[in-house]
Backbone bond lengths (Angstrom), bond angles and torsions (degrees), N, CA, C in turn:
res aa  C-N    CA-C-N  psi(-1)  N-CA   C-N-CA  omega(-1)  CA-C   N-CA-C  phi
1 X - - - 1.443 - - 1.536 109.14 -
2 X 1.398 114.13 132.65 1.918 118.06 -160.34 2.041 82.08 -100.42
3 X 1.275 100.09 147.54 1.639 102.17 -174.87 1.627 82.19 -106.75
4 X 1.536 116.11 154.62 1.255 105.83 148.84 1.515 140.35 -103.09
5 X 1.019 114.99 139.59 1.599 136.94 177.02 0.783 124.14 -21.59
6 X 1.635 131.60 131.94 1.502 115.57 179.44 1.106 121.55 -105.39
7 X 1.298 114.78 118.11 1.538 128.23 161.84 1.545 117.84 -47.85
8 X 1.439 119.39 134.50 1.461 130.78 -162.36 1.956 90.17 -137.94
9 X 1.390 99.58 151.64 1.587 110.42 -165.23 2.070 88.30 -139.26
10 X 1.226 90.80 125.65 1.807 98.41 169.52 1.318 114.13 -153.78
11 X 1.224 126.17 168.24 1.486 123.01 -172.34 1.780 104.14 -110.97
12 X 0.943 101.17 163.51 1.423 116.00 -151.84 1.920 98.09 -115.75
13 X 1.571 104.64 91.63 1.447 91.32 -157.30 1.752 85.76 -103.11
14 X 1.060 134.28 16.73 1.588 110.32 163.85 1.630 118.00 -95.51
15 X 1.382 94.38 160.64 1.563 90.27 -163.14 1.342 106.88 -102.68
16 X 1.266 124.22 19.07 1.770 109.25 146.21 1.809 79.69 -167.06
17 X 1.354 81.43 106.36 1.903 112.38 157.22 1.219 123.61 -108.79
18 X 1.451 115.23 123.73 1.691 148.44 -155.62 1.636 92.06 -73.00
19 X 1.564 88.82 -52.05 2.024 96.02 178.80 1.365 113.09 -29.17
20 X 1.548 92.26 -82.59 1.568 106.17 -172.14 1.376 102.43 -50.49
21 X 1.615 136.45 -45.47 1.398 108.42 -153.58 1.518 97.43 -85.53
22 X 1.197 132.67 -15.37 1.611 128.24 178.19 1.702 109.32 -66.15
23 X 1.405 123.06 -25.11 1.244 154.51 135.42 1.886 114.66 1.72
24 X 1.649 80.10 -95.95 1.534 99.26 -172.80 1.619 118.45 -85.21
25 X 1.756 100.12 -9.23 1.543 100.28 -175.37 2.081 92.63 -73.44
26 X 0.927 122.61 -53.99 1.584 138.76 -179.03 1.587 99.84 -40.95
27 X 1.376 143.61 -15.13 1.198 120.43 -146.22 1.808 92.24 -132.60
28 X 1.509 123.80 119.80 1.009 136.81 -163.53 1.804 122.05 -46.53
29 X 0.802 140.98 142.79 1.548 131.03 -162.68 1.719 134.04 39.66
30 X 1.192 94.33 35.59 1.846 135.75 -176.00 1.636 105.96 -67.74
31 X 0.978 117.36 120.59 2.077 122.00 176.41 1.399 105.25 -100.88
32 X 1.421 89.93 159.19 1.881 103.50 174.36 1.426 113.94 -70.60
33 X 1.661 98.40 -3.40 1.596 94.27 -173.06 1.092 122.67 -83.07
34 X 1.433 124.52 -23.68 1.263 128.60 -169.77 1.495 102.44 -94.14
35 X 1.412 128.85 11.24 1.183 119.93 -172.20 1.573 85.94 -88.21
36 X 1.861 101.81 165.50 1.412 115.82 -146.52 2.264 82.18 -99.00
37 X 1.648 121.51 -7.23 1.141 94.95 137.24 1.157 138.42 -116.51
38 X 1.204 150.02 55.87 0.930 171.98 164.77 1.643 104.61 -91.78
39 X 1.419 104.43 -44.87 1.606 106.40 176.09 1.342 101.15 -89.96
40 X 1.538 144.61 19.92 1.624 143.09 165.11 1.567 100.12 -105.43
41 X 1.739 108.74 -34.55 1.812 96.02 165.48 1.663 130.26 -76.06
42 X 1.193 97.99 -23.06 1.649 115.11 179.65 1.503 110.51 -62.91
43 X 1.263 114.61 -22.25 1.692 131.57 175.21 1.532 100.34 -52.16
44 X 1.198 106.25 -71.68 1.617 121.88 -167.34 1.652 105.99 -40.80
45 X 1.557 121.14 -32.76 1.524 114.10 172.32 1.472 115.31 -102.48
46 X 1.584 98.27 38.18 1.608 102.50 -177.47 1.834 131.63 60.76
47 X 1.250 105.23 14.66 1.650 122.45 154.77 1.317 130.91 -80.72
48 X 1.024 129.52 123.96 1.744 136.89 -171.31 1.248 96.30 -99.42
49 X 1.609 121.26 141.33 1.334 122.76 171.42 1.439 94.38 -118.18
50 X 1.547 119.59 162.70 1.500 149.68 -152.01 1.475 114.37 -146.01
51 X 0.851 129.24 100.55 1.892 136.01 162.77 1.135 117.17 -81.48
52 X 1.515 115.63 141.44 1.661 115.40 165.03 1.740 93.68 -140.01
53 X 0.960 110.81 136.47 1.437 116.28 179.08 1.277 100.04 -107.81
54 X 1.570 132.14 150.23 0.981 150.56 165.36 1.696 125.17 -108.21
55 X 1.288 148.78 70.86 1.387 151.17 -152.17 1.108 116.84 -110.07
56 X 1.443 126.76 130.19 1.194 142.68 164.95 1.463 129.91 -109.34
57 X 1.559 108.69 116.52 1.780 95.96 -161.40 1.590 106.95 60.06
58 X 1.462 124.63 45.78 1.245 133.70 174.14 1.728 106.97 44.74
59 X 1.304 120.77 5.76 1.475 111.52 167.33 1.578 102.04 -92.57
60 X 1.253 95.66 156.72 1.760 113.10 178.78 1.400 105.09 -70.54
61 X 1.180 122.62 135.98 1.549 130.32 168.61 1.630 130.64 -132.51
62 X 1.166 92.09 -15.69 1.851 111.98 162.58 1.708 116.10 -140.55
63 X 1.133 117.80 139.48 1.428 90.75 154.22 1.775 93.44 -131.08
64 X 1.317 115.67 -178.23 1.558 148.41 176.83 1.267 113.11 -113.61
65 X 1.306 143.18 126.23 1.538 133.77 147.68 1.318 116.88 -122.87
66 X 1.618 132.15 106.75 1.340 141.45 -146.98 1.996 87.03 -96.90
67 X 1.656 112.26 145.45 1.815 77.10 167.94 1.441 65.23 -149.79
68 X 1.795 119.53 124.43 1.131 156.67 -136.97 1.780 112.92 -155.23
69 X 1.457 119.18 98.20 1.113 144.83 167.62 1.789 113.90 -71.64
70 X 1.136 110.11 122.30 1.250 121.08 172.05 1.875 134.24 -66.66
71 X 0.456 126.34 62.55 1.981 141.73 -138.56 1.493 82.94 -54.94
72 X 1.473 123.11 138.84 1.241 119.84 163.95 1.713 117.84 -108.65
């Protein structure tokens, strides 16, 4: 009997990770946006980008990239 695996959820606090972008470049109909720089240029017009990784058996299996403006 195969048990299943546990999925683990963490945030992704460096600001340009190789992980994630080796990640989303591999995965078919994939944008420049979610790359982790894409969220280090989005800074410059005052946007914060956000990671959540999703891992199974410590490999990546989802990720999230939130890119979230501060309204004044």
């Amino acid at each position: 009997m195969e048990t299943e695996a546990a999925l683990t959820v963490g945030l992704c606090g460096k600001e340009i990770n190789t992980e994630w972008n080796h990640f989303w470049v591999e995965l078919s109909g994939s944008c420049y946006e979610q790359s982790s720089l894409w969220g280090k240029v989005i800074e410059l017009n005052g946007w914060k980008a956000q990671r959540i990784i999703l891992r199974k058996n410590g490999r990546i299996v989802c990720e999230v990239q939130m890119q979230m403006l501060k309204f004044k």
